[in-house]
C-alpha positions in Angstrom: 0.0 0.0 0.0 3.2 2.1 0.2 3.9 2.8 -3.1 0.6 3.6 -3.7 0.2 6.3 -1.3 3.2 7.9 -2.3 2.3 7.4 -5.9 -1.0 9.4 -4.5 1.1 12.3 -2.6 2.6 12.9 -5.8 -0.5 13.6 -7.3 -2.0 15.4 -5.2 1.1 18.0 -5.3 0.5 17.8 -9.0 -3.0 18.9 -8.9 -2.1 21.7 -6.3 0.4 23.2 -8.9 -2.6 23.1 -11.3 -4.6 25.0 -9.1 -2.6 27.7 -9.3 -3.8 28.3 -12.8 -7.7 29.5 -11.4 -5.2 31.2 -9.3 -4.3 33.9 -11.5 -7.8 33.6 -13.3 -9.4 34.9 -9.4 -6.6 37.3 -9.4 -6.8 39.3 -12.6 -10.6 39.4 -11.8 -9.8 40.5 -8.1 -12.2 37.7 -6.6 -10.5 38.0 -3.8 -13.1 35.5 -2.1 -12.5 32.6 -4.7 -8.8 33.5 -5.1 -8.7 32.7 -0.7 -10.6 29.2 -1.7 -8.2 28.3 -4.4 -5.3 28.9 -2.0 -6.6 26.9 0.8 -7.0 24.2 -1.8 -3.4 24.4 -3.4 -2.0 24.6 0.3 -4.5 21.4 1.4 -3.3 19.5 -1.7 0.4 20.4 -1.6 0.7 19.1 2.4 -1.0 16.3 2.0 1.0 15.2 -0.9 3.9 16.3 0.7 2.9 14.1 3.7 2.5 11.1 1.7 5.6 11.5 0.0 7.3 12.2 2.5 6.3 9.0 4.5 5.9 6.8 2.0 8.7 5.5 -0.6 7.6 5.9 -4.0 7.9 2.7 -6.2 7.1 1.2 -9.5 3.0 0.3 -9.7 2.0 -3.2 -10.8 -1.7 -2.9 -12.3 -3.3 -3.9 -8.8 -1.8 -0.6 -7.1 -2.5 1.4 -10.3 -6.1 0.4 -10.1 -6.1 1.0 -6.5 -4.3 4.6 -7.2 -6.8 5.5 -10.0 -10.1 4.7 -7.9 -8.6 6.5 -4.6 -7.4 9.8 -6.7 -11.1 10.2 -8.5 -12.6 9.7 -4.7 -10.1 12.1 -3.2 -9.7 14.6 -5.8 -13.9 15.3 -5.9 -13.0 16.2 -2.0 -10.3 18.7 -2.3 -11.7 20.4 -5.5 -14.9 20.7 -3.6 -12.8 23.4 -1.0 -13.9 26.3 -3.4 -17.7 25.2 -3.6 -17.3 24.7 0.8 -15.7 28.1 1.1 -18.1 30.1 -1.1 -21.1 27.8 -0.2 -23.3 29.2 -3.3 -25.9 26.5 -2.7 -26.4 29.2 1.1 -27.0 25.7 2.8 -26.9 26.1 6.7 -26.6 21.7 7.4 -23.0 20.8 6.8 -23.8 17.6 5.6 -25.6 19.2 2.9 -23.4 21.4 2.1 -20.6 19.0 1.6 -22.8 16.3 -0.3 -23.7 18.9 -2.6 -20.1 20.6 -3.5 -18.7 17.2 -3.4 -21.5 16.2 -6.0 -20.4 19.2 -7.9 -16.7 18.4 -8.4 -17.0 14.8 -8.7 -19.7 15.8 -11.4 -16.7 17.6 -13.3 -13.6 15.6 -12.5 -15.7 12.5 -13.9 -17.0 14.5 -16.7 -20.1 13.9 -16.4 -21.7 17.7 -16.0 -24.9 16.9 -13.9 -24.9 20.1 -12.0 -27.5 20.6 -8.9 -26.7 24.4 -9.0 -29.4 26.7 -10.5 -27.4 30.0 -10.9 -24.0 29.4 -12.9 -24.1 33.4 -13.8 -23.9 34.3 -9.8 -20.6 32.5 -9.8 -17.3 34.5 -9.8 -15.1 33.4 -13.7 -12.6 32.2 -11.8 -14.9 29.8 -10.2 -16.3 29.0 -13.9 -13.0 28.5 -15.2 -12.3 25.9 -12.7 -15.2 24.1 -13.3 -14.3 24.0 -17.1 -10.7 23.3 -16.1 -11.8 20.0 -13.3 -13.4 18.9 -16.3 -10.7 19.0 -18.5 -8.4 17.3 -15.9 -10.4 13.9 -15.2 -11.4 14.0 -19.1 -7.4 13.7 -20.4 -6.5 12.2 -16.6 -3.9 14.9 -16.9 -2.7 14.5 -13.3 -2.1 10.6 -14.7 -0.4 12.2 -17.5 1.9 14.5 -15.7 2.9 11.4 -13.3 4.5 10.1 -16.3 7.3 12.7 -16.9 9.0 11.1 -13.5 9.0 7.8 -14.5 10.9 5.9 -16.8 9.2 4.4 -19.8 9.0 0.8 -19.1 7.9 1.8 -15.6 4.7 3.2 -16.1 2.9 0.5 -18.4 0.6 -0.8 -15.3 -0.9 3.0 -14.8 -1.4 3.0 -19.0 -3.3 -0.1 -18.8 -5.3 0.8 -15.4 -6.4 4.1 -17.1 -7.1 2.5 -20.5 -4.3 4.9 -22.7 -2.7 2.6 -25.4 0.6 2.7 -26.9 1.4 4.5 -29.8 4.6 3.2 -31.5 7.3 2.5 -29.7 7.3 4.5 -26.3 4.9 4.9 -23.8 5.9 7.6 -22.3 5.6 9.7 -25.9 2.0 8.7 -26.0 1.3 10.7 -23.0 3.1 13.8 -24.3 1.1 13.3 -27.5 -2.1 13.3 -25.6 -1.5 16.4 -24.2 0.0 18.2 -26.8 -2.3 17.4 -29.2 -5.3 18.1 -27.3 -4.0 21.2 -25.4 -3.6 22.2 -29.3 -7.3 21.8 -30.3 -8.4 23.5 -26.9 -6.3 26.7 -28.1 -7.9 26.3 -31.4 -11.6 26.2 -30.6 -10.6 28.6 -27.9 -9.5 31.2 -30.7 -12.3 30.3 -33.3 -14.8 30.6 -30.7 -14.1 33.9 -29.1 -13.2 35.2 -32.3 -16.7 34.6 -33.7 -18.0 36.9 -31.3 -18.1 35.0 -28.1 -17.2 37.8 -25.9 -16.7 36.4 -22.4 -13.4 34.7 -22.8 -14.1 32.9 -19.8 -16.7 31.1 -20.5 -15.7 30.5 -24.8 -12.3 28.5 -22.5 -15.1 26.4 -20.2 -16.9 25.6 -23.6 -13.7 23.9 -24.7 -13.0 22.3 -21.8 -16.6 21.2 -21.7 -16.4 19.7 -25.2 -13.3 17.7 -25.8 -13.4 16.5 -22.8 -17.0 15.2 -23.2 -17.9 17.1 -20.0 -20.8 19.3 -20.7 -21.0 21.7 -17.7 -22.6 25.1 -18.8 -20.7 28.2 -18.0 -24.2 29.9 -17.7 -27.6 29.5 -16.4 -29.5 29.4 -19.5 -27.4 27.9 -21.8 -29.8 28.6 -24.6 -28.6 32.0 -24.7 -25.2 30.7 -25.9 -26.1 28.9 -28.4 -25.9 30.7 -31.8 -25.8 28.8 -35.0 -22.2 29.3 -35.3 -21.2 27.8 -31.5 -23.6 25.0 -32.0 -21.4 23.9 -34.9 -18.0 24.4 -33.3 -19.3 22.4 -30.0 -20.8 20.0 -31.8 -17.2 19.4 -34.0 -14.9 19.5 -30.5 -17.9 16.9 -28.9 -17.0 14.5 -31.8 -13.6 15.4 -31.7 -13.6 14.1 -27.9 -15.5 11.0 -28.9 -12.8 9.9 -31.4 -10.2 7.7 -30.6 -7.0 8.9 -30.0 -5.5 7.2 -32.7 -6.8 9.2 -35.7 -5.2 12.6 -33.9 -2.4 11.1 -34.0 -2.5 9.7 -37.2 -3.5 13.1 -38.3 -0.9 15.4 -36.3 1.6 13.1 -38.0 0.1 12.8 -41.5 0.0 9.1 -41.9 -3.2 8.1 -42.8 -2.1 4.3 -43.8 -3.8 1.4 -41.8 -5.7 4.0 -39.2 -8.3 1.9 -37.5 -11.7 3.8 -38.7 -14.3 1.0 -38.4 -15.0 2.3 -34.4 -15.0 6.1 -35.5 -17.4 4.8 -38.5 -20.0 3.3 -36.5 -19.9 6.2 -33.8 -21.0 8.3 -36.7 -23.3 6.3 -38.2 -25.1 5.9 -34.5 -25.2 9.6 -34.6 -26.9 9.8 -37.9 -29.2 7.3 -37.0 -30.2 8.9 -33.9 -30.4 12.4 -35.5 -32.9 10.7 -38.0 -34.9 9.6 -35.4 -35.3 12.5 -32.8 -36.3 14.5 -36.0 -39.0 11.9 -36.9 -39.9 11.6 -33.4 -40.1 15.0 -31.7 -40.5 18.7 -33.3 -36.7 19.7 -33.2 -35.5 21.0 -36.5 -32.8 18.6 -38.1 -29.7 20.5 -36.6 -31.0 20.6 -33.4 -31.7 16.9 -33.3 -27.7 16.6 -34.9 -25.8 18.8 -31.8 -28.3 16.5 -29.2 -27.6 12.8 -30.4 -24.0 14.1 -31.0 -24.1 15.0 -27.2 -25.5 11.7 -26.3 -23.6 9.7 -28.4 -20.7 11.6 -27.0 -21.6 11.0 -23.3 -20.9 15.4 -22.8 -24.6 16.4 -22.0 -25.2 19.5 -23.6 -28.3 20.9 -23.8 -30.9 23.8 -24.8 -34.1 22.0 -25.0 -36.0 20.3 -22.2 -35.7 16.9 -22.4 -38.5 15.7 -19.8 -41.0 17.1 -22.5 -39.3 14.3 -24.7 -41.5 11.2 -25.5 -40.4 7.7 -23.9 -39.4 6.8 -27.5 -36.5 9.5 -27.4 -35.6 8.9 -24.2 -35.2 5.8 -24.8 -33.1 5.8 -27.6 -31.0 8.5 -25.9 -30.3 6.1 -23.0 -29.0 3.0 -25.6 -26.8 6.3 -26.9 -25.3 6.9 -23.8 -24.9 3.4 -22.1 -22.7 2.7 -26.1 -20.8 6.3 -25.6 -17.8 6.8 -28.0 -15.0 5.3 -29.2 -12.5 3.4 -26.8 -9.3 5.6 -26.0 -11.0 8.6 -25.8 -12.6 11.3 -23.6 -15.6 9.6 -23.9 -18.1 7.7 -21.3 -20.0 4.8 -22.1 -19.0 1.0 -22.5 -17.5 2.4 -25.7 -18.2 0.8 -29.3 -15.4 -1.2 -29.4 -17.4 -2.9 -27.0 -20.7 -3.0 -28.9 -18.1 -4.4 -31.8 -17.4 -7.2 -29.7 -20.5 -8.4 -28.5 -21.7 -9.3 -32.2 -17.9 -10.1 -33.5 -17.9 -12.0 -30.4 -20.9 -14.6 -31.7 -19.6 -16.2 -34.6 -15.9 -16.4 -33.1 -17.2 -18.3 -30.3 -19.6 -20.7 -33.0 -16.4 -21.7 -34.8 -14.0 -21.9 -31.2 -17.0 -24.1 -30.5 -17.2 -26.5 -33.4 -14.2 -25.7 -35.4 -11.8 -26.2 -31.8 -9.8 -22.9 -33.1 -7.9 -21.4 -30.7 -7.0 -18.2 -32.9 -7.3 -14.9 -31.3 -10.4 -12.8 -31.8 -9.3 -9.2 -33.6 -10.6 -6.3 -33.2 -9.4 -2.6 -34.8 -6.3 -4.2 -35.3 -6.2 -5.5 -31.8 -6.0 -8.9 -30.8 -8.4 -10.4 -28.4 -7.9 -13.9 -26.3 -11.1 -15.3 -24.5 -10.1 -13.9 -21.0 -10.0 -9.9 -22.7 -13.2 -11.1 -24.0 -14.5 -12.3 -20.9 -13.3 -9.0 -19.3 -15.6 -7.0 -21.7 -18.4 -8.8 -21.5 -17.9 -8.5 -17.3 -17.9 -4.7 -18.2 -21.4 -4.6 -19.9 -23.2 -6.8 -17.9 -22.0 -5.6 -14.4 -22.5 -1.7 -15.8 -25.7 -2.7 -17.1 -26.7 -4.1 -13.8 -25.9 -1.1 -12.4 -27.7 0.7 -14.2 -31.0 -1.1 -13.9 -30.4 -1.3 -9.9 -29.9 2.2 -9.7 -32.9 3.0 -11.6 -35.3 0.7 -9.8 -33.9 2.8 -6.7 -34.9 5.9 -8.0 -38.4 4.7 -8.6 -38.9 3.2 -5.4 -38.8 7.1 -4.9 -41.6 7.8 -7.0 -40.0 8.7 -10.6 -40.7 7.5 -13.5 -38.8 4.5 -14.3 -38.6 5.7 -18.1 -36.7 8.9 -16.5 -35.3 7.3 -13.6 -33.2 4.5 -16.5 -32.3 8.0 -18.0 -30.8 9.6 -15.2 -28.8 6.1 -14.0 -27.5 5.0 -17.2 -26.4 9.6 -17.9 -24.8 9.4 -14.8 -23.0 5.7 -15.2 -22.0 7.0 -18.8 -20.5 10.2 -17.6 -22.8 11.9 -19.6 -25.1 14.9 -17.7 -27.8 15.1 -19.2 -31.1 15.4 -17.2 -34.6 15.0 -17.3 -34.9 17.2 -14.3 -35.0 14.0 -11.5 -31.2 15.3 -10.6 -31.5 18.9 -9.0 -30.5 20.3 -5.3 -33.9 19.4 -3.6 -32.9 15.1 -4.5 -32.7 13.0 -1.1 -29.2 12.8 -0.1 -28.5 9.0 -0.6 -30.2 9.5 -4.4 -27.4 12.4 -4.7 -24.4 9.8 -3.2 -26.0 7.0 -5.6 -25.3 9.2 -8.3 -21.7 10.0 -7.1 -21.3 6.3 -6.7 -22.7 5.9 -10.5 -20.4 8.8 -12.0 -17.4 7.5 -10.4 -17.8 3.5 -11.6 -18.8 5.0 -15.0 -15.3 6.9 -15.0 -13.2 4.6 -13.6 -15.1 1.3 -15.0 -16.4 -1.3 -12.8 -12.7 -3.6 -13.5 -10.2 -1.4 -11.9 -13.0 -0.8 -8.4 -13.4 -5.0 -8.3 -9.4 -5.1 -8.2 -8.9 -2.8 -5.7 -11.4 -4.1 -3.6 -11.1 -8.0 -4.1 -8.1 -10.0 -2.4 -7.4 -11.9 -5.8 -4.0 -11.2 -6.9 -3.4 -10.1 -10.1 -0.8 -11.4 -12.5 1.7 -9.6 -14.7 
């Protein structure tokens, strides 16, 4: 357990130097209230991670203590990043309890990227306060506090936390993969940054959040009527940096590099075609124009949640085929939620492999996206689909033991397992308390995956 919590001091100093970034945001704007909550935080994270690094010797991870590390960080970071929502308390709740359920609610919401939200007025909030919500996102999306772990490691050394986190090797190293991942998409965040404040998009603040919100597949607003942001013009540039956060990976850095030869598309292919498929059917279905019903099964199809339109008003036909949208997500290596279609490949390239293993007695590999497949990978998925999908329907049954729904009550469960956000109106700041942790629990497993929490928490030894 050593290395792991020095492994997690490091972290946690890591995250404290990114805190200093909302920092200076609180500072320019002199919000001198927020800027006293970010420092508390910075100086919480920074002893504690001192602490533990200090105590503990740091070590090499095998994949049990990089699961262990990755499910203890995404509980432990929703606490200190919920410091600024503590401090400034914009929910004005008087029972401590409350208070903290809600802010922690809040920042795991983000750091999962899953943008449920129980607050009702974004605009009240000071920018730097916006900008860290936008940024939190951004974080847990790219699991840049992962990535910036890597740059004290040695290559060979840091394969375990790759696999735990589910970042594949690109070529030969590692440890470049990492740097790609944030280069590349630190490079599209500057990009849509510039296109969208350039279009008009005054409040720089808020065009940044966007961004954040988008490739990381995040979808908390920057505003309380996010409606009023929505012009023609940032519809399309959302919608493009939602599917650019839904692709794999792979094609950025196929593209970055310019080699085009033997990319794996067939993933990217279907995620579009879902999309299509969907946007044909809200349009049929409900009485949103055709580009409306294009940014919304983008957003579902891309687990990020965005929304103008009021989705309780939906029929049970739409919501339905929003949930199947969400509980599939987007493509595997990704910012994405969701089982992931390489997943939903699988399960029907998974039948007829298994009919000629069966009669045939083939013992060739299963492939996949060029990947190749033995029985216990496949095993592993299929342990992934049906233990999320009994999640799901567990959590859902909960909520209408409540009195919802259960149409709207599968809707919220399988948004929050997906890491999606959007709502049908169940989630808000009035929800009982243990519905509000259920949905913590939900966004958390969805983030993590349900493998890397039955490691950490099962005794069965896992071999290299």
């Amino acid at each position: 357990m050593k290395p792991v919590l020095a492994n997690l001091g490091f972290v946690l100093q890591i995250a404290g130097i990114l805190i200093l970034l909302p920092i200076l945001v609180a500072y320019y704007y002199n919000e001198m209230d927020a800027l006293i909550s970010f420092f508390i935080t910075a100086v919480t994270l920074f002893t504690t991670g001192f602490l533990l690094n200090s105590l503990c010797e740091r070590k090499e991870l095998d994949f049990k203590c990089s699961c262990v590390l990755i499910s203890i960080v995404f509980i432990l970071l929703g606490f200190y990043t919920s410091i600024p929502c503590q401090y400034l308390n914009p929910f004005q709740e008087q029972d401590i309890f409350s208070r903290f359920t809600n802010c922690y609610f809040e920042s795991v919401s983000g750091s999962t990227t899953t943008g449920l939200t129980l607050l009702d007025d974004i605009d009240s909030l000071p920018r730097s306060i916006i900008f860290f919500r936008g940024l939190n996102q951004w974080i847990g999306g790219l699991g840049l506090v992962f990535i910036l772990l890597t740059f004290f490691y040695p290559s060979g050394a840091i394969i375990s936390l790759s696999n735990a986190i589910g970042i594949e090797k690109i070529g030969t190293d590692i440890k470049k993969t990492f740097i790609h991942i944030l280069l590349i998409y630190t490079t599209y965040a500057i990009i849509f940054t510039i296109i969208l404040h350039s279009l008009g998009f005054v409040e720089i603040i808020k065009a940044v959040s966007l961004v954040f919100s988008s490739l990381s597949t995040g979808g908390l607003s920057p505003a309380t009527d996010f409606s009023g942001l929505m012009s023609f013009h940032n519809k399309l540039i959302l919608g493009i940096g939602m599917i650019v956060g839904a692709t794999t990976f792979v094609i950025h850095y196929r593209f970055f590099r310019g080699k085009f030869r033997d990319t794996p598309v067939n993933e990217f292919l279907i995620f579009i075609l879902i999309v299509l498929a969907i946007t044909f059917l809200m349009y049929t279905l409900s009485n949103l124009d055709i580009f409306d019903s294009f940014f919304h099964a983008v957003s579902a199809s891309s687990t990020t949640g965005f929304s103008y339109v009021d989705i309780s008003k939906f029929s049970e036909n739409i919501k339905s085929v929003l949930i199947l949208a969400m509980f599939i997500g987007g493509c595997s290596f990704s910012t994405a939620g969701g089982i992931k279609i390489m997943r939903l490949m699988l399960i029907f390239k998974s039948i007829p492999w298994s009919i000629k293993r069966i009669f045939t007695h083939a013992e060739e590999n299963l492939r996949i996206e060029n990947r190749e497949l033995t029985s216990s990978d496949i095993i592993l998925h299929m342990l992934v689909i049906l233990l999320g999908g009994l999640m799901v329907f567990i959590s859902s049954l909960i909520f209408t033991f409540h009195g919802f729904p259960f149409i709207d009550s599968l809707f919220e469960s399988t948004s929050a397992f997906a890491t999606t956000g959007l709502s049908t109106g169940i989630v808000n700041v009035s929800l009982p308390i243990y519905l509000k942790w259920l949905t913590i629990i939900l966004m958390i497993l969805g983030r993590v995956e349900i493998v890397p929490f039955l490691v950490t928490f099962s005794r069965i030894r896992v071999l290299k």
